[in-house]
Every structure is written in structure tokens, then in C-alpha cells.
C-alpha positions, -999 to +999 in steps of 0.1 A: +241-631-665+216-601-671+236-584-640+268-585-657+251-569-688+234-544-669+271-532-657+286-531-689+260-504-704+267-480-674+305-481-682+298-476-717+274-447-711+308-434-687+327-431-717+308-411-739+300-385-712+337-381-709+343-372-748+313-351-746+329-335-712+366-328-731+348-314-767+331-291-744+362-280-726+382-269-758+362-237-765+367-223-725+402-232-728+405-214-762+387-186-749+411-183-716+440-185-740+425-153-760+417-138-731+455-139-719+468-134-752+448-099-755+461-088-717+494-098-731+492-075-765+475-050-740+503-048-718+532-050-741+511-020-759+509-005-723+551-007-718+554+003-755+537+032-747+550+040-710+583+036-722+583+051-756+593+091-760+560+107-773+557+121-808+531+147-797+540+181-810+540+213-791+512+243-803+538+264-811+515+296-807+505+285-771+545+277-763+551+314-774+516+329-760+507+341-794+478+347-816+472+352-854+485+384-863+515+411-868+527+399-833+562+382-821+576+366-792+604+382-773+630+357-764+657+380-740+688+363-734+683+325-725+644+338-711+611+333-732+595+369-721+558+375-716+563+412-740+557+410-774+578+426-806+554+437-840+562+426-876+557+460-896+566+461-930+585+431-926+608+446-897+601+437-863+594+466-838+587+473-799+571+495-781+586+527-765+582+510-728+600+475-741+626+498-754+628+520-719+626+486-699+642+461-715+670+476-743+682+512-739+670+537-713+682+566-732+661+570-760+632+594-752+595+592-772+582+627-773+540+616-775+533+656-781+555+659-808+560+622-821+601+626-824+624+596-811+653+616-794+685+597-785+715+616-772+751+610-773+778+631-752+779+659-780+747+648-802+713+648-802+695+621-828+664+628-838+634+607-859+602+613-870+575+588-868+569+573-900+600+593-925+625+569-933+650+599-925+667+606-889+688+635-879+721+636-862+726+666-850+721+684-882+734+661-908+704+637-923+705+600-925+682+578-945+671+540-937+654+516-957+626+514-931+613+539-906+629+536-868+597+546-858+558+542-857+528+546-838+496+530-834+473+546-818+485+559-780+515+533-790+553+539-804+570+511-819+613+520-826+625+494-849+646+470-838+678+475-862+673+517-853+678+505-813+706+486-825+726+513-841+732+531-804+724+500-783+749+466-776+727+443-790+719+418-813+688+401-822+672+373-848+644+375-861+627+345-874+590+339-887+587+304-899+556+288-881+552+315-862+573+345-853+599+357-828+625+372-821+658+365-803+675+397-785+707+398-766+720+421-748+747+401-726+779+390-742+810+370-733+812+335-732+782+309-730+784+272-724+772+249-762+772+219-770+770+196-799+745+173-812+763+139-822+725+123-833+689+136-844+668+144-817+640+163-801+639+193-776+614+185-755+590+215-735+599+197-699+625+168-691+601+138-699+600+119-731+566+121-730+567+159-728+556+174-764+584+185-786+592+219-791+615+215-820+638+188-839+680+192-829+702+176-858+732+155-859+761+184-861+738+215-841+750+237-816+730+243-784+734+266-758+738+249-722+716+267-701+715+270-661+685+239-650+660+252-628+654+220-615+671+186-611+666+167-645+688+133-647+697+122-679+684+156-699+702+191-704+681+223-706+693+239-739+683+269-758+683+263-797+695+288-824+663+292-832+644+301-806+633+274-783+642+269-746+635+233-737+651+198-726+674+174-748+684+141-736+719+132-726+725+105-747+721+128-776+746+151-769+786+151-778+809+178-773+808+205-747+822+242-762+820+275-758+808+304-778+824+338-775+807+369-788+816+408-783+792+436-785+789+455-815+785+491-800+804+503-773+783+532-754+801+564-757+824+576-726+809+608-713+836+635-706+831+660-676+839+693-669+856+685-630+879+705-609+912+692-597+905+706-562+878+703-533+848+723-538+838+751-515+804+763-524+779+779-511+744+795-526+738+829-526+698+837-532+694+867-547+656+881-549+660+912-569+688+930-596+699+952-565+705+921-542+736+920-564+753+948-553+758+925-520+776+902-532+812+917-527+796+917-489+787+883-490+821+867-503+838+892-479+823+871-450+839+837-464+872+816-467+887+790-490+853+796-513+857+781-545+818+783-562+792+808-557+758+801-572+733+825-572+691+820-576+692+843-606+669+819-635+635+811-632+612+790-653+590+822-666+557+801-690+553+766-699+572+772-734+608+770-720+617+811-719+635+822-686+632+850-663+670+868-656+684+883-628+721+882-643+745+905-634+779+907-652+791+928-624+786+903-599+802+877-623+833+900-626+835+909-588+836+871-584+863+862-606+884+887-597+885+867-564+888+836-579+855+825-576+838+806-598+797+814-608+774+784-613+743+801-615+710+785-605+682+776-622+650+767-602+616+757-608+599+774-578+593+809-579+562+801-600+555+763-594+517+768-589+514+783-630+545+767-649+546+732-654+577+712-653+553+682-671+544+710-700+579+721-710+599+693-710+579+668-722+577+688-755+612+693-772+605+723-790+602+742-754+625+718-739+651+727-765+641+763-761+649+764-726+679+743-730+694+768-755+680+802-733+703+787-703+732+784-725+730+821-742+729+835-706+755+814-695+780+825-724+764+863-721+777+862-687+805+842-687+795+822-665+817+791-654+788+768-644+750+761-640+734+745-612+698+730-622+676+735-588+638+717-599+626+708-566+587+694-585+595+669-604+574+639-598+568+605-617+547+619-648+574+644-656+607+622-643+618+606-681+620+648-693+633+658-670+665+636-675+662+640-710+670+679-710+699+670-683+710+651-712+701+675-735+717+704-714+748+681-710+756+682-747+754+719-748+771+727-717+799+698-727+805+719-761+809+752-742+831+742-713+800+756-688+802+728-658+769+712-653+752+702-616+724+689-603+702+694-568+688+666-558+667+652-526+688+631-502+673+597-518+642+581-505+616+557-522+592+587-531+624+605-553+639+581-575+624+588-604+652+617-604+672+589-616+708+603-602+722+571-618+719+588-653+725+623-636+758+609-625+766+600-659+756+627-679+761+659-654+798+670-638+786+671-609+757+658-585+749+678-553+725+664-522+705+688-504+717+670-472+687+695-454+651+697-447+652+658-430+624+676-411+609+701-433+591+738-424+554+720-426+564+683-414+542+667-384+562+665-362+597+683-348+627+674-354+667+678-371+668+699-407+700+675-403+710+648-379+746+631-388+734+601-391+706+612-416+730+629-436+758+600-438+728+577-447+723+600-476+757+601-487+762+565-487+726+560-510+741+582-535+774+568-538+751+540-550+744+554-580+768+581-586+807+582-584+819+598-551+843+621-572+810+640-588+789+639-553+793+674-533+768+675-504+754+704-491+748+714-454+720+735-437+735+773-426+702+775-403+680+758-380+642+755-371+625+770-343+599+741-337+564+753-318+546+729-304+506+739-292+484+723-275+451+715-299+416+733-286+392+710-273+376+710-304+407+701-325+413+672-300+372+665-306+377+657-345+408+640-342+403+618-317+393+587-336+426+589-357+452+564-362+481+588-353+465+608-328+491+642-322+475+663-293+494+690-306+501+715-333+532+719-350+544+748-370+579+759-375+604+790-381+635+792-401+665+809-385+707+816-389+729+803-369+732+836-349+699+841-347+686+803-335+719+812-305+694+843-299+662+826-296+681+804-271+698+829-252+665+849-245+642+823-237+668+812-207+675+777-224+700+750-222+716+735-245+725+700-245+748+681-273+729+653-289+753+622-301+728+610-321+720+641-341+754+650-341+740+689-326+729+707-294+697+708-289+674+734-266+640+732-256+620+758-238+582+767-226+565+799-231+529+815-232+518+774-228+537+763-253+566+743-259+592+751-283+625+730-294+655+737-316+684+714-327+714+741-335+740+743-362+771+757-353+802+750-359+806+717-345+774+700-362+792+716-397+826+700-389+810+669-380+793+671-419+823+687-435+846+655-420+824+631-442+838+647-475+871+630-467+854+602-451+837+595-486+864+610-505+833+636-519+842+664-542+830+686-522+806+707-497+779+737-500+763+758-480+726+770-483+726+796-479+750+829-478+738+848-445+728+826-427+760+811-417+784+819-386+819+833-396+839+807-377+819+785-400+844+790-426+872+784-406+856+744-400+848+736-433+883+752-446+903+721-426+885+698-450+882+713-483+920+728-482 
């Protein structure tokens, strides 16, 4: 009996350790359930957010790269710009190089004389920095604001002056921070509606920040995406803001049609109804006149003569004369017409181009010098000849061709332009504009290899001069182009260097061992040269001309000839190219079977 009672208390004893075992089990499993509760909130919180679009706002001055001040972003078109408009006085303004870049080419900031020029085919507009007055022509106009400031080395033109000669409209809008809206492209852009509030996001991701809100009823404008974005439309927003909108958001598709609200002015030019035949005659002195009846005598089908007789004379636009009203008679009475030349080279080494045009006053001055002479003489034409123009002087320059235009255009005088046969280091000479604003536009289709190049070579090879032709017809309508041919040749020498010029040049990248110097001669003169030396002349496809080469006294000398067969092959590109003409530099130099060539083309 004491065994069985001995049993009973360990069972007992069993018992309670279980209860004790269960009480002690509630907190853990209390604890796990917390614990799997709290990843639960976690990760619903976690797919709220992943899944959620963002309510993050963009910094609207960092969107438009801006800081505190008078400044405003440029949005151009359906493109947020890196340049920057000014709020002056409550009008926004940009500078003189956003305004040459980006808006309207034509207008031209004098920095000597602080005057805004912009010209028209028979005006010239003129305002003065800070006057709330502008000129055209002579009559004054007055504006509640002045089209133009400066700051500094900086012009700002006012946005609604540019506007009254440019196709453009623009928006300006300053709430949170300012910019402006500009376009210049019209026609018809892609919109659509927005059927339900909404953001426009910076990138197609609802978590991107939002730019701006897009209500129920607003009109986007559906804009090109740069990148595949599924479900989202890249927009631009009446007021301002390029960004992403999402599908779902969006209800009708439209269109927007809008017309500019200035038309540029159509230039009228002074053209003949017949194929120029020109040809310059340089004229050195007064009594280098009297040859002229010689000079013409020589010639057939010659429509144009234009002889050297104006030169730049000091840096405040007056002009040297050599004039003759003789010669202009004698020329008309054989239906020839004069365009005389103006040049910049007689004294290129003490006038400045950079010094008178870039100041009206003398730019004007020179401008209205040419045109007395022209209508003292009766002249038909003027043929501007400024072989130094370079970058610093390039946007005055084609401002008094502009200039010019206008006064030429009111006095029936026909207006061309020399120009280099184009090339990357030239076209700052701008022969776009040239071929707007002048009658005519005339390449110097010469001097490929010029009297101090390096090396020897073709004044000009066919296949130079057609490459010429075809870059200019790039920027200038073939019914205004004339090109002019070489009447001579260079006589190319060739020495050997000394043993101490081969001694200092040794080490150089383009080592030459010899030097080259050259001689300009006529065609019957370069058939000389040929003749005594003994040499033969070979035709040259590629040049398009005969070429002769010869030795003498250790030297070697080379020549590729004009004649009348490298002329015809020129002359044939005017009808090629349908040009308006041909000109020959210079009257002299040429054969007299010459005439006879270029009259099959030009008839």
C-alpha cells in the first residue's frame, strides 16, 4: 500500500508542471503573434508605399535651374533651354546673343554706340538703350517700356520689341517662380484633354516628384517621347512644364492650329532678265580711264563692267574716288552697264573694316558716300569687294549690306557682293543673308592656290570650282549666283632649300624640302613662259587645264594654263547650274578668243 501512494504523488506532481508549462507558453505565443502582426503592418505599409504615386513636390527653382533674382527660364518650343530671359521693370528681356541665336538674326546691337538697328527692305529701325522712343526710318514711335537695356558689357531687347518684327509669340508667367514660354514654330501640334485631376510628373514614374497639378477639362500638348514610357504621355502644360502624365488620365486627342503673327517682309531685287557677262576692269589711277574704250573694244556679248574705282580712305566711313563720268558714258553708249567696285584693300594694313562698321554713324556714313557717287555718276550698280573681313567684324559687315540694300533698293542702283568660294574659315560672310538682302552674289571661283600658298598648284581646277558652286547654291538662289573665272595663271617656282634651311626644318611635321614662291601671268603671257622654256603641255582631266612643267638654273617650275578650253569648261557650269551669270578678273589679262567661249553660254 505505501507503493501505490508513492505513485499517485508523482502523477499529481505531472499535472501541475503541465499548467505551469501552458501559462508559460501564452506570453511567447502572444509575442510571435505581435511579431507577425508588425511584419504584416510593415509590409502592407511597404506595398502601400511601393505602389502608391508619390506626393513629393518638385523644387521648382532646381526644375528650371534658377536662383533668387530678376532671372527667367526660357522654355523654346516644346524644349526647357539652359539660357535665361530677365524680368526688368516687369517685362521680360534677353540678351543681344539669345536674340542673335535663338529669335531673329537681323537685329544688330551697336556696343560703341548703344543703338538697336533692325532693318527692313526699305527701313532702317533704330532704338536707343533706355528711351522708351524708337525710330523708323525718321518717323518716332513711343512704347510703354524701353526695347532696350544694358547692364554692364550686356544688352537686353525686350521681348514684345523682338516681337513686333519677329514671328513669335511668347508667355510670360511669374507665379512661384518665373519663365517664359517662346515660340517660334507654328502650324499644327498634337493636345489632348484631361478627363480627371492629375499630376505631371518630372519622369514617367509615379514616384517621380510632380512638377505641376493638370485639371479635369486642361489641354496638354502631346509631345514626341524620348524614351519608351507605357502607360504615361510626355506633355507640355500651358504653363510651362514639360513632364509625364499618366494614360489613364487623359481623354480626347485634338489639335491646335496657330499662324504666325508677322510675316517677314519679301525683299525685292534689282535682277536682269538676261545672262550676265562681266568682267572687272582695275583701274589704278584717273588716267587708267581713258583705256577703257580699249578695254571693251577687246570683248563680246559684255553686259557689266566694274571697275576698282572706291576705296575705304579712314576708319570713319569717307571714300577715296576714282570716278569718271566719261568712262560711265563711253560704257553706256555700248550698252554696258557700270557696277563699280568698292574694296577694302588698297589700305588694309591702316583702315579697319572692325572700326567703321561696327559704329553706325561711320557705317551710315560710308553707306550714304557710296550712294552719292553712285547717283553722281549714274552708275547702274555697285559691286562690294572686302576681301578682310573676319569673325570680330562678320555681324557689321552684313548689317551695312543690309543697310546698303535699303539705299540701293530706293535708287534702282543693283547691289552685289564678292565673296570667297566657301570654306569653314569664311562663313562668317554669311552669303545666306547676302543672298537675301543683295541682287546679286558673285564667287571668286580663283585663288584655290593662292600667290603665297605652300605648295603649287591650280588658281582653278574644275572640280574645285563646281564644288564651290554647288556650296553656294546652299545658301543662295542659283538665279542671284554669278561665278567668276581666273583671266591668268601662276607661274609656280619651286627651289631647292640651302642646307641650312633644310637644317631648321628638319624636325617638322610637314617637312617641304623646297621653296615655293609664285608669279602671276595672262593667258598670253603664261603661253610665252611656256613656249621659251621648251615645255610641253599636257591636258589635265582632273583640273580641267593643260599643265607644263619645266627646269631651269636648278629649279623646277610648273604652270596649269587657262585658255580657252579651261574657260569653256567653267563658262558650261552657268547652264549646268542655271547661274545668272559669269565674270572675268580681270580685263587684260584675257585671250580674245576668250570671248568668243564664254559668248556660247551667256547668249
Amino acid at each position: 500500500m505505501a507503493t501505490k501512494r508513492k505513485r499517485k504523488r508523482r502523477k499529481g506532481r505531472s499535472r501541475a508542471r503541465s499548467s505551469v508549462d501552458r501559462r508559460q507558453l501564452i506570453p511567447v505565443l502572444m509575442a510571435v503573434l505581435l511579431i507577425v502582426i508588425i511584419l504584416l503592418i510593415m509590409g502592407i505599409n511597404y506595398l502601400v508605399k511601393k505602389y502608391s504615386p508619390s506626393d513629393e513636390r518638385m523644387d521648382l527653382h532646381a526644375y528650371f535651374n534658377l536662383e533668387e533674382g530678376d532671372g527667367a527660364a526660357v522654355i523654346l518650343e516644346n524644349e526647357l533651354t539652359e539660357i535665361q530671359a530677365r524680368m526688368i521693370d516687369g517685362e521680360a528681356y534677353v540678351s543681344t546673343d539669345i536674340l542673335y541665336e535663338y529669335l531673329n538674326p537681323r537685329f544688330y546691337w551697336d556696343a560703341k554706340e548703344n543703338l538697336l538697328l533692325y532693318t527692313t527692305p526699305t527701313e532702317l529701325i533704330t532704338a536707343q538703350v533706355g528711351s522708351n522712343d524708337y525710330t523708323v526710318a525718321k518717323a518716332k514711335y513711343t512704347e510703354s517700356y524701353a526695347p532696350v537695356k544694358v547692364d554692364g558689357d550686356t544688352a537686353y531687347v525686350a521681348l514684345k520689341y523682338i516681337q513686333k518684327y519677329t514671328a513669335m509669340e511668347f508667355e510670360v508667367m511669374t507665379d512661384e517662380v518665373n519663365r517664359v514660354h517662346i515660340q517660334k514654330e507654328f502650324g499644327t501640334a498634337n493636345t489632348v484633354t484631361v478627363k480627371k485631376d492629375a499630376h505631371v510628373r518630372f519622369e514617367p514614374d509615379i514616384k517621380s516628384p510632380i512638377l505641376t497639378d493638370a485639371a479635369k477639362e486642361d489641354v496638354l500638348y502631346v509631345l514626341p517621347q524620348e524614351e519608351a514610357a507605357e502607360g504615361w504621355t510626355r506633355v507640355r502644360t500651358k504653363n510651362g512644364f514639360i513632364g509625364y502624365i499618366r494614360n489613364k488620365y487623359l481623354g480626347t486627342q485634338g489639335q491646335e492650329t496657330k499662324e504666325p503673327n508677322y510675316e517677314d517682309p519679301v525683299y525685292s531685287n534689282l535682277t536682269k532678265d538676261y545672262t550676265i557677262n562681266m568682267a572687272w576692269h582695275q583701274v589704278t589711277n584717273a588716267e587708267a580711264n581713258n583705256n577703257v574704250l580699249e578695254a571693251i573694244a577687246k570683248t563680246k556679248g559684255l553686259t557689266t563692267i566694274s571697275p576698282t574705282w572706291f576705296f575705304l580712305n579712314d576708319n570713319e566711313g569717307n571714300i577715296q574716288s576714282l570716278a569718271s563720268q566719261t568712262y560711265v558714258n563711253y560704257c553706256h553708249q555700248n550698252n554696258i552697264e557700270v557696277w563699280a567696285l568698292v574694296n577694302d584693300i588698297e589700305y588694309k594694313d591702316t583702315i579697319l573694316d572692325y572700326e567703321i562698321l561696327s559704329r553706325t554713324s561711320s557705317r551710315q556714313r560710308l553707306v550714304n558716300n557710296l550712294i552719292a557717287k553712285a547717283i553722281e555718276f549714274d552708275l547702274d550698280g555697285l559691286n562690294i569687294d572686302f576681301e578682310f573681313i573676319n569673325g570680330e567684324s562678320a555681324k557689321a559687315y552684313i548689317q551695312f549690306i543690309r543697310e546698303l540694300s535699303i539705299m540701293c533698293r530706293l535708287n534702282g542702283i543693283v547691289l552685289s557682293v564678292d565673296n570667297y568660294v566657301p570654306a569653314d574659315h569664311n562663313m562668317f560672310y554669311n552669303r545666306t543673308e547676302q543672298g537675301i538682302v543683295a541682287d546679286y552674289v558673285i564667287i571668286m571661283g580663283y585663288d584655290e592656290h593662292y600667290a603665297t600658298s605652300p605648295e603649287a598648284g591650280s588658281v582653278a581646277s574644275i572640280g574645285w570650282v563646281r564644288e564651290g558652286i554647288e556650296n553656294t547654291l546652299e545658301e543662295v538662289p542659283a538665279e542671284k549666283v554669278i561665278n567668276a573665272v581666273p583671266f591668268y595663271t601662276r607661274l609656280w617656282e619651286e627651289r631647292p632649300k640651302t642646307d641650312e634651311e633644310l637644317a631648321e626644318e628638319s624636325d617638322t611635321e610637314e617637312f617641304v624640302p623646297y621653296v615655293v614662291s609664285s608669279k602671276s601671268y595672262g593667258m598670253d603671257a603664261s603661253e610665252r613662259v611656256v613656249s621659251e622654256h621648251g615645255a610641253e603641255k599636257t591636258w589635265n582631266d582632273e583640273c580641267g587645264q593643260y599643265y607644263a612643267e619645266y627646269e631651269a638654273d636648278g629649279n623646277t617650275y610648273k604652270m596649269w594654263l587657262e585658255d580657252e578650253e579651261s574657260i569653256e569648261l567653267k563658262a558650261a557650269l552657268i547652264r549646268e547650274y542655271n547661274l545668272a551669270g559669269i565674270a572675268g578678273w580681270k580685263l587684260g589679262l584675257e585671250r580674245q578668243d576668250v570671248w568668243d567661249v564664254i559668248l556660247r553660254y551667256v547668249n
